[in-house]
N, CA, C and O atoms as a DFTB+ gen file, in Angstrom:
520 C
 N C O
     1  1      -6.295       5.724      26.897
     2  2      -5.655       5.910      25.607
     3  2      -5.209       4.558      25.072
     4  3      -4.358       3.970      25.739
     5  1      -5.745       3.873      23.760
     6  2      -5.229       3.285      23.178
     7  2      -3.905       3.211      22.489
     8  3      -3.654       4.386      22.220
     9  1      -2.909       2.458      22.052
    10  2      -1.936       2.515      21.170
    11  2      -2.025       1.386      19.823
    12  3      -2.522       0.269      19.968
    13  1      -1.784       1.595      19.262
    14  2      -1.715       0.969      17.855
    15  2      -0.440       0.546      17.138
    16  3       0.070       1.434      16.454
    17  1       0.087      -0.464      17.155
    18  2       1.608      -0.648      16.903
    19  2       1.313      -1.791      15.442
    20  3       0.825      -2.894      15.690
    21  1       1.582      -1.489      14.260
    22  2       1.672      -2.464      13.531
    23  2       2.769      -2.663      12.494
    24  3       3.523      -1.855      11.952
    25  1       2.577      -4.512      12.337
    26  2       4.104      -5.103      11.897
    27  2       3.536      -5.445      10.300
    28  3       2.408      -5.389       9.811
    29  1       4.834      -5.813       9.754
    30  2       4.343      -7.027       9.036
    31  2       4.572      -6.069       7.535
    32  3       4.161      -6.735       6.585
    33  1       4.959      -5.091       7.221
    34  2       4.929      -4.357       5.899
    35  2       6.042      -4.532       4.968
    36  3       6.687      -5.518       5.321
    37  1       6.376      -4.158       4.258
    38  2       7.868      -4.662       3.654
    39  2       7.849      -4.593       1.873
    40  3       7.074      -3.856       1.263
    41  1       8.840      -5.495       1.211
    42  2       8.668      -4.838      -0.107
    43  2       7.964      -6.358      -0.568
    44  3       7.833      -7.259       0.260
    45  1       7.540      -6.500      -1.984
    46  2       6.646      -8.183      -2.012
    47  2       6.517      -7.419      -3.627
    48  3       6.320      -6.314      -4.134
    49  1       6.744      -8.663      -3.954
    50  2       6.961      -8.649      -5.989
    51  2       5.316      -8.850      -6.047
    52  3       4.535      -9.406      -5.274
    53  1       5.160      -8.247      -7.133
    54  2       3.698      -7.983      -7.816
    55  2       2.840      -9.834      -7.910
    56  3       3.475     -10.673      -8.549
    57  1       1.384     -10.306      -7.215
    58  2       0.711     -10.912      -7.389
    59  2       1.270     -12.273      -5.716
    60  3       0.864     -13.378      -5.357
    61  1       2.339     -11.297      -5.206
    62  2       2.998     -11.844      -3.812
    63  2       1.761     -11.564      -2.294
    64  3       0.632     -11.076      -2.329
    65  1       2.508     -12.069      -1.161
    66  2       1.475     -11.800      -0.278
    67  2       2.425     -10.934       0.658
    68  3       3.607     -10.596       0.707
    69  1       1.150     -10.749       1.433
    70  2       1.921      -9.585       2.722
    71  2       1.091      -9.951       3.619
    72  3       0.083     -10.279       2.994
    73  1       0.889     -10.109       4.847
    74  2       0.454     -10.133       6.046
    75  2       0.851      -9.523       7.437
    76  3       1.747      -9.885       8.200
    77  1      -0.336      -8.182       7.601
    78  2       0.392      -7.239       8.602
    79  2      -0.616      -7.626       9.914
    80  3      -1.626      -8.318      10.033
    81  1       0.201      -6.811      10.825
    82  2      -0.695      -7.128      12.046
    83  2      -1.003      -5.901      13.140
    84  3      -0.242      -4.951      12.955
    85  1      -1.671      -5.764      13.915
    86  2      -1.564      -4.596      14.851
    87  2      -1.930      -4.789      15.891
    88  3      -3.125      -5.046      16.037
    89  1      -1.239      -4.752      16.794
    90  2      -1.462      -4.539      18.645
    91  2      -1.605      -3.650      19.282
    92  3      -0.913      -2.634      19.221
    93  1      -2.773      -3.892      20.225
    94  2      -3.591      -2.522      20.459
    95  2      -3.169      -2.418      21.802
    96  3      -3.203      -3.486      22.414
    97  1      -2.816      -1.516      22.375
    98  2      -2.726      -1.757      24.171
    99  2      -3.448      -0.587      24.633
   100  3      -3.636       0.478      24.044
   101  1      -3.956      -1.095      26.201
   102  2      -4.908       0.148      26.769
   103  2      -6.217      -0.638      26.682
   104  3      -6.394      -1.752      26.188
   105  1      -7.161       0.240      27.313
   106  2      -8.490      -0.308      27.527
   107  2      -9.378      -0.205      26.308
   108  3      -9.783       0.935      26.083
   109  1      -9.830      -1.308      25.336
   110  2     -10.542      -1.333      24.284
   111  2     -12.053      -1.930      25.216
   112  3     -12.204      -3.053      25.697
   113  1     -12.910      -0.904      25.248
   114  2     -14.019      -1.195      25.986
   115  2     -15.357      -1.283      24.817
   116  3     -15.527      -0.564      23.833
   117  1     -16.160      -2.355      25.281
   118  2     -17.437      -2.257      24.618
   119  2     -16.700      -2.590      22.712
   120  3     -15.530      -2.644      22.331
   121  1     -17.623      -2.700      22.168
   122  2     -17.213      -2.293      20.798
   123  2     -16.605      -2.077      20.185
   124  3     -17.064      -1.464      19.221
   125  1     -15.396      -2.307      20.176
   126  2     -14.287      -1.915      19.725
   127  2     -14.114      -2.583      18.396
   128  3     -13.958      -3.796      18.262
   129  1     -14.164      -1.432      17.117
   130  2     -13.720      -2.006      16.141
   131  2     -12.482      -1.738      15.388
   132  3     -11.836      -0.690      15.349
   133  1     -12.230      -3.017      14.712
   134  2     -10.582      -2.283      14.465
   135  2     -10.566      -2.795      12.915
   136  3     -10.863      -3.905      12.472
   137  1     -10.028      -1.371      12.092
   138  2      -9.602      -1.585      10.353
   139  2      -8.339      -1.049      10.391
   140  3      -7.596      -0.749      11.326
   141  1      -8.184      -0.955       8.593
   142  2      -6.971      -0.501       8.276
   143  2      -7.265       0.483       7.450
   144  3      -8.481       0.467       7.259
   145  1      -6.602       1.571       6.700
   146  2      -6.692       2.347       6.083
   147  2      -5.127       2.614       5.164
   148  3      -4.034       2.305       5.639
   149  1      -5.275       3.116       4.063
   150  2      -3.948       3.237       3.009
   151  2      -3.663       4.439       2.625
   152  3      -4.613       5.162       2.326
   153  1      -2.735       4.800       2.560
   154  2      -2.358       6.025       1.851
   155  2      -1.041       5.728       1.284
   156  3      -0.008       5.416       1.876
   157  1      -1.354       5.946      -0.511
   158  2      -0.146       5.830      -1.447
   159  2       0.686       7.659      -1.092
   160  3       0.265       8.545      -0.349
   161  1       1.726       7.643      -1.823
   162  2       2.272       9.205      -1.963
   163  2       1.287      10.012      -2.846
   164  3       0.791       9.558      -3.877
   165  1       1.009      11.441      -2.274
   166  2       0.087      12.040      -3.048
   167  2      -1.187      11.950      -3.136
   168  3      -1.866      12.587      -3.941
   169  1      -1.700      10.981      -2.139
   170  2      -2.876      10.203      -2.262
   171  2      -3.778      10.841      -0.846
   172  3      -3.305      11.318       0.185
   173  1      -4.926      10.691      -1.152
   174  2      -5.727      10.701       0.189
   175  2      -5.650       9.651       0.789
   176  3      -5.263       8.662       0.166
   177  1      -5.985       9.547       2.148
   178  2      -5.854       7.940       3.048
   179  2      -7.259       7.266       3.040
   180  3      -8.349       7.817       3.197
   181  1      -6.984       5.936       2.820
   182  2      -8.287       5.395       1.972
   183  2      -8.822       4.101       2.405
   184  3      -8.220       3.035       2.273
   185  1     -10.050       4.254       2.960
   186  2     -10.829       2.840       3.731
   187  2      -9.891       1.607       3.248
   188  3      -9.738       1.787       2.040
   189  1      -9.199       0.445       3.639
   190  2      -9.090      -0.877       3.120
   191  2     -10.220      -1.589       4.099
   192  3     -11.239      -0.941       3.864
   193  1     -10.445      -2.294       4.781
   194  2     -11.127      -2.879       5.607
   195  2     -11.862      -2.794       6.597
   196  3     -12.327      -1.674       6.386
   197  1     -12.357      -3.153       7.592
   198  2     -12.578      -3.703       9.015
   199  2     -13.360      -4.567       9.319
   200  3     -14.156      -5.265       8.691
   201  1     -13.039      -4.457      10.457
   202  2     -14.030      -5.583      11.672
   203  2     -14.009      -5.370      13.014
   204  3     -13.084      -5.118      13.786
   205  1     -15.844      -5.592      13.253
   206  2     -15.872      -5.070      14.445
   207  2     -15.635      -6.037      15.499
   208  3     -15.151      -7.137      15.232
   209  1     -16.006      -5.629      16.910
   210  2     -15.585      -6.420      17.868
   211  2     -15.892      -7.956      17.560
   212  3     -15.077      -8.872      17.454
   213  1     -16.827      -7.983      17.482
   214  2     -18.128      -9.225      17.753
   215  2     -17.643     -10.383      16.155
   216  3     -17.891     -11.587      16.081
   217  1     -17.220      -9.880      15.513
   218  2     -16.784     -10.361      14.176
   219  2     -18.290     -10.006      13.073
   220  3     -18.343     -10.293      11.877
   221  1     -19.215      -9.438      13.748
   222  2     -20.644      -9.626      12.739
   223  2     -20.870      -8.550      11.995
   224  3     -22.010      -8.246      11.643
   225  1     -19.459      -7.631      11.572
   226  2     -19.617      -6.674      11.070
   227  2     -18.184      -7.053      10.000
   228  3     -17.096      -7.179      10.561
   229  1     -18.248      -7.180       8.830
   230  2     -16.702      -6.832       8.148
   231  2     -17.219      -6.588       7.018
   232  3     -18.204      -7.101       6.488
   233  1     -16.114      -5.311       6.442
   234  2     -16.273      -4.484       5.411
   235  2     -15.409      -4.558       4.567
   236  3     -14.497      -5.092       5.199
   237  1     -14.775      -4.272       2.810
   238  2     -14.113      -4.498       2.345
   239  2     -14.172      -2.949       1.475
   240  3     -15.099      -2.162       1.279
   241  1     -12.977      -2.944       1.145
   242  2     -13.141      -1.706       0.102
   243  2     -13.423      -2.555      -1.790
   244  3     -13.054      -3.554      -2.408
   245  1     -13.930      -1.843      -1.912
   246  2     -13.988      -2.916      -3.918
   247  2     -12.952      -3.354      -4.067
   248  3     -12.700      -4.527      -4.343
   249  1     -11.876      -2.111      -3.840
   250  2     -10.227      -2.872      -4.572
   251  2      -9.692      -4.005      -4.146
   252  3      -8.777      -4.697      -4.592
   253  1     -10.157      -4.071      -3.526
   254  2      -9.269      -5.574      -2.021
   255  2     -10.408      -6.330      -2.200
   256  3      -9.816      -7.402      -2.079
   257  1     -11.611      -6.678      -2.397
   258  2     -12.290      -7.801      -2.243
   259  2     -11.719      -8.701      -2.931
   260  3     -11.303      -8.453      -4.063
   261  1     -11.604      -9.875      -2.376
   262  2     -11.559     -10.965      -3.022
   263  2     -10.151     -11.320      -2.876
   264  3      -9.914     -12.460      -3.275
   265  1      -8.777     -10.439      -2.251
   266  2      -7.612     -10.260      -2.344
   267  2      -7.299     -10.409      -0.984
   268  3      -6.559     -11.314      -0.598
   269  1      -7.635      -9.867      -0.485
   270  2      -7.245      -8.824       1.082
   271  2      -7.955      -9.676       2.280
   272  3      -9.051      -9.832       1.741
   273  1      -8.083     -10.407       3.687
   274  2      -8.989     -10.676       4.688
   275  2      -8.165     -10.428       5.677
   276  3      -6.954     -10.568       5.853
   277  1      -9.458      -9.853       6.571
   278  2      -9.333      -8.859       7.573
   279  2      -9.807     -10.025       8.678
   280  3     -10.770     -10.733       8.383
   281  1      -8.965     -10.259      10.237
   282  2      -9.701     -11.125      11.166
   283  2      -9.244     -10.297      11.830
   284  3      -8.863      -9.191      11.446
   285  1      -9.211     -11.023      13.667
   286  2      -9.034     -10.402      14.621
   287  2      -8.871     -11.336      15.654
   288  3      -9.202     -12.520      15.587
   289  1      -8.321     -10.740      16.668
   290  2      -8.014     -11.970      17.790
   291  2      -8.165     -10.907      19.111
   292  3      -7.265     -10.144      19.462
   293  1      -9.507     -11.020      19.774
   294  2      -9.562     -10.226      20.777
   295  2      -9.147     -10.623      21.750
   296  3      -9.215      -9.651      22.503
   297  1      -8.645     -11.616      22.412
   298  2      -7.637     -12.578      23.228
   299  2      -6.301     -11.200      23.380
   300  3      -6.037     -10.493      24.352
   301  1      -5.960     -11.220      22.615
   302  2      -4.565     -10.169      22.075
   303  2      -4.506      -8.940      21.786
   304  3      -3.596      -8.162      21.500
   305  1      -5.817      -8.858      21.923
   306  2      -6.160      -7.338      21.351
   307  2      -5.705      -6.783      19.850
   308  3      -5.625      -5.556      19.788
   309  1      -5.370      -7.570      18.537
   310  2      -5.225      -7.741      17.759
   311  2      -5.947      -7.690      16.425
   312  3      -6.880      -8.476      16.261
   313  1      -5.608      -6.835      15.439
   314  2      -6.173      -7.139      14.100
   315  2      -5.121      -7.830      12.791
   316  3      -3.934      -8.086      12.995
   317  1      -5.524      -7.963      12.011
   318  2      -4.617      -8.860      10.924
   319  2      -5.686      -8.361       9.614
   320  3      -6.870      -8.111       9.389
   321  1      -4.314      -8.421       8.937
   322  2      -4.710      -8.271       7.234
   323  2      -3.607      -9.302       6.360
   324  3      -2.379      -9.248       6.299
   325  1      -4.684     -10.355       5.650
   326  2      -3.485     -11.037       4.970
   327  2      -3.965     -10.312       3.464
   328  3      -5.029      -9.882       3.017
   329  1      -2.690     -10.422       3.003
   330  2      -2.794      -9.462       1.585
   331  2      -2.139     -10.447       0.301
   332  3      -0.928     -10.504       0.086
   333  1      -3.087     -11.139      -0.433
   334  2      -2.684     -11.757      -1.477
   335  2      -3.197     -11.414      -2.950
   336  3      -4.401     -11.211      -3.107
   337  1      -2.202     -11.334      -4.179
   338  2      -2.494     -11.319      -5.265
   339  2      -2.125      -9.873      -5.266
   340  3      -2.891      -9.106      -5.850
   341  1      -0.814      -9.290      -4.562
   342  2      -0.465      -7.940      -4.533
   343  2       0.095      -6.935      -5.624
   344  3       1.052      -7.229      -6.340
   345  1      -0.309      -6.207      -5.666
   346  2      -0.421      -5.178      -7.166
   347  2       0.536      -3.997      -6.536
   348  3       0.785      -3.755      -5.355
   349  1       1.083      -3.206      -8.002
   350  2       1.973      -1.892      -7.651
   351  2       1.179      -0.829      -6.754
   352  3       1.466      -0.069      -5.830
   353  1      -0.032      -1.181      -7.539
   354  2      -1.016      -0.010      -6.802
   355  2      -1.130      -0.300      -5.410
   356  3      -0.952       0.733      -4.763
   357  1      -1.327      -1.172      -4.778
   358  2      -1.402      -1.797      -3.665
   359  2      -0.461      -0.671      -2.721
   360  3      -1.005      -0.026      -1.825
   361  1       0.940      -0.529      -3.022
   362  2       1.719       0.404      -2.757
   363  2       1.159       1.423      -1.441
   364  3       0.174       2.087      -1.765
   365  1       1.563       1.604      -0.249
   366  2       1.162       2.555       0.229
   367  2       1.537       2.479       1.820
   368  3       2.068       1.421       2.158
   369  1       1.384       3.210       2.585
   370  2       1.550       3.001       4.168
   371  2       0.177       2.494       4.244
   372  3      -0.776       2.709       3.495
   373  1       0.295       1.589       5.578
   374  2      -1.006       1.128       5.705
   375  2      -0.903       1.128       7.132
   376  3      -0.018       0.623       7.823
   377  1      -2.189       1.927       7.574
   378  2      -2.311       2.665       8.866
   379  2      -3.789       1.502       9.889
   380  3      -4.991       1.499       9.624
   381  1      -3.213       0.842      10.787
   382  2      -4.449       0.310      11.432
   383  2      -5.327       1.548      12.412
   384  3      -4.740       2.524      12.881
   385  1      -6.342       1.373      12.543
   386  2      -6.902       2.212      13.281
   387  2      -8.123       1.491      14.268
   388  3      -8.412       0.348      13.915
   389  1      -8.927       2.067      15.552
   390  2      -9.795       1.741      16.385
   391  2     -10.640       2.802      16.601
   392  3     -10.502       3.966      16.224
   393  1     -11.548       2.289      17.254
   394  2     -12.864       3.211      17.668
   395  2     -13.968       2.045      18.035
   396  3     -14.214       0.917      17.609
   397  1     -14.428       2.790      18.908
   398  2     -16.139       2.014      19.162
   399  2     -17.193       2.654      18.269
   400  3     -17.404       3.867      18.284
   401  1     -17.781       1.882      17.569
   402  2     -18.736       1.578      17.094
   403  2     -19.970       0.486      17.167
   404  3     -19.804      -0.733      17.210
   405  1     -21.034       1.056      17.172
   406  2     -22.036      -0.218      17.505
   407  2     -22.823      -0.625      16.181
   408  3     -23.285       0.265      15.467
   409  1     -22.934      -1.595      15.944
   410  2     -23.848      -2.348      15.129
   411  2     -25.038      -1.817      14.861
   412  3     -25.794      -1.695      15.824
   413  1     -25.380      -1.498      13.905
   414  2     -26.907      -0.910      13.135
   415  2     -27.238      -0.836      11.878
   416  3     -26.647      -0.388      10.896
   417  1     -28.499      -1.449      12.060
   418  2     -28.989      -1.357      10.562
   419  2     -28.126      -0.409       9.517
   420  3     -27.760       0.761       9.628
   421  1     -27.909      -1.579       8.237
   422  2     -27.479      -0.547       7.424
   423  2     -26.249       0.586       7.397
   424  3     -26.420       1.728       6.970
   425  1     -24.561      -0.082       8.100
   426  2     -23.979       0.684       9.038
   427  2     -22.754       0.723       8.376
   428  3     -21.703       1.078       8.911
   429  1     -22.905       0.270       6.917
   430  2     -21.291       0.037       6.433
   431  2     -20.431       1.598       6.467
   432  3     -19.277       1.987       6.648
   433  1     -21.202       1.936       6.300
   434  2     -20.904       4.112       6.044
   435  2     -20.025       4.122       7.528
   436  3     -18.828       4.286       7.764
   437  1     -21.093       3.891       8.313
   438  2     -20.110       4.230       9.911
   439  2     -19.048       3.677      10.300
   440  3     -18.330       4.088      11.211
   441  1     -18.864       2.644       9.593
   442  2     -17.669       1.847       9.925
   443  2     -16.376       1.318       8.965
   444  3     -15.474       0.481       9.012
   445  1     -16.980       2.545       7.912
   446  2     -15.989       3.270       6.569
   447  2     -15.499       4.490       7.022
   448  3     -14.275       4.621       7.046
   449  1     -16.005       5.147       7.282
   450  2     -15.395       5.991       8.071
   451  2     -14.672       6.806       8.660
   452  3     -15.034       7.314       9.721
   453  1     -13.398       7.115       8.029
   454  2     -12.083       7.878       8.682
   455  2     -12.806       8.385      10.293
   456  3     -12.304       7.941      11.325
   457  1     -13.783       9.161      10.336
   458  2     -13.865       9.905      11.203
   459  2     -14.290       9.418      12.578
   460  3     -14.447       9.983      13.661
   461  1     -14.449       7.896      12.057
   462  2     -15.270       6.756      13.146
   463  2     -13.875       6.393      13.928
   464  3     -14.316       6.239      15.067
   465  1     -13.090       6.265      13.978
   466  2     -11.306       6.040      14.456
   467  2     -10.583       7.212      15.051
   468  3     -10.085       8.207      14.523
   469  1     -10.664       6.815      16.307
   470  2     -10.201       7.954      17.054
   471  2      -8.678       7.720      17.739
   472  3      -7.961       8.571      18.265
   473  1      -8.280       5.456      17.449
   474  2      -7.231       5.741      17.381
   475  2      -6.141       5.151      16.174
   476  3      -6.368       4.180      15.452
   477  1      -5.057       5.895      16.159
   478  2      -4.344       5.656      15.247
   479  2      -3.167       4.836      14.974
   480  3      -2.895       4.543      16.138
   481  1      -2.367       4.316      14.343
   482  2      -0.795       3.686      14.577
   483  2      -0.024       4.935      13.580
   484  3      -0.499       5.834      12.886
   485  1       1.468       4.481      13.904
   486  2       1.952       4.855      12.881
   487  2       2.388       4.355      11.435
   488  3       3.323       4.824      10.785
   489  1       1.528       3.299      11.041
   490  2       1.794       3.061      10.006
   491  2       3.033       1.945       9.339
   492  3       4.193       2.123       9.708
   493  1       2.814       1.140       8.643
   494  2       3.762       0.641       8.217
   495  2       3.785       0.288       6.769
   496  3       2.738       0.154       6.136
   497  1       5.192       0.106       6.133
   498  2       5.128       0.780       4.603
   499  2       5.196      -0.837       3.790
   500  3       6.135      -1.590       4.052
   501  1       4.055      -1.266       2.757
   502  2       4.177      -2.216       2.085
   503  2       4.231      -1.599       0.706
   504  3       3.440      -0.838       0.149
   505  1       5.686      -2.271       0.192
   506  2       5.638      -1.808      -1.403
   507  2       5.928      -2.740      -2.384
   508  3       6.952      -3.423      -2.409
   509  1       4.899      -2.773      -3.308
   510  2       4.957      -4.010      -4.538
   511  2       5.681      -3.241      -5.888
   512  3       5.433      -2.195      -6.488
   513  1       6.684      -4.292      -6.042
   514  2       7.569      -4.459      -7.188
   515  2       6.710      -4.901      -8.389
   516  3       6.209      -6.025      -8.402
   517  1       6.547      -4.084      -9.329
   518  2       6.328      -4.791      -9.919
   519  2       7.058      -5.513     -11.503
   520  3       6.516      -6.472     -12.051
């Protein structure tokens, strides 16, 4: 069993940064890829990122490109999201998650995914002022 513990959320005035983090403990074997996912109030919970083990896989959601980068530090068992140019919408719990996944042609779908993440955190709450 994995655990998922992530920091780093808080309140940040509109076009501010945020940088969260998540520590994974337990055996992350093979493949292990690790994103984040968002959910505003009222909202469905909604792809932001990932990256897989190897780094030769990273995904972005449209809204966050160009804003948002996703690394990782497998040393630590660790993922990171730095979050700049932060918007009201931005607003939301932001949930890291894991799972193995392997690399394949054409694979952004599998590793978008909700259903590809089998584990979860509880979340931590970033909210932009705007």
């Amino acid at each position: 069993q994995v655990q998922l513990v992530e920091s780093g959320g808080g309140l940040v005035q509109t076009g501010g940064s945020a940088n969260l983090s998540c520590a994974a403990s337990g055996r992350t074997l093979g493949e292990y890829a690790m994103c984040w996912f968002r959910q505003a109030p009222g909202k469905e919970r909604e792809f932001v990122a990932t990256i897989s083990w190897s780094r030769i896989r990273i995904y972005y959601a449209d809204f966050v490109r160009g804003r948002f980068t996703i690394s990782r530090d497998n040393a630590k068992n660790a993922v990171f999201l730095q979050m700049n140019g932060l918007k009201p919408e931005d607003t939301a719990v932001y949930y890291c998650a894991g799972g193995r996944i392997e690399p394949a042609f054409n694979d952004r779908a599998l590793y978008t995914s909700r259903e590809r993440y089998g584990d979860w955190g509880q979340g931590t709450q970033v909210t932009v002022s705007s």
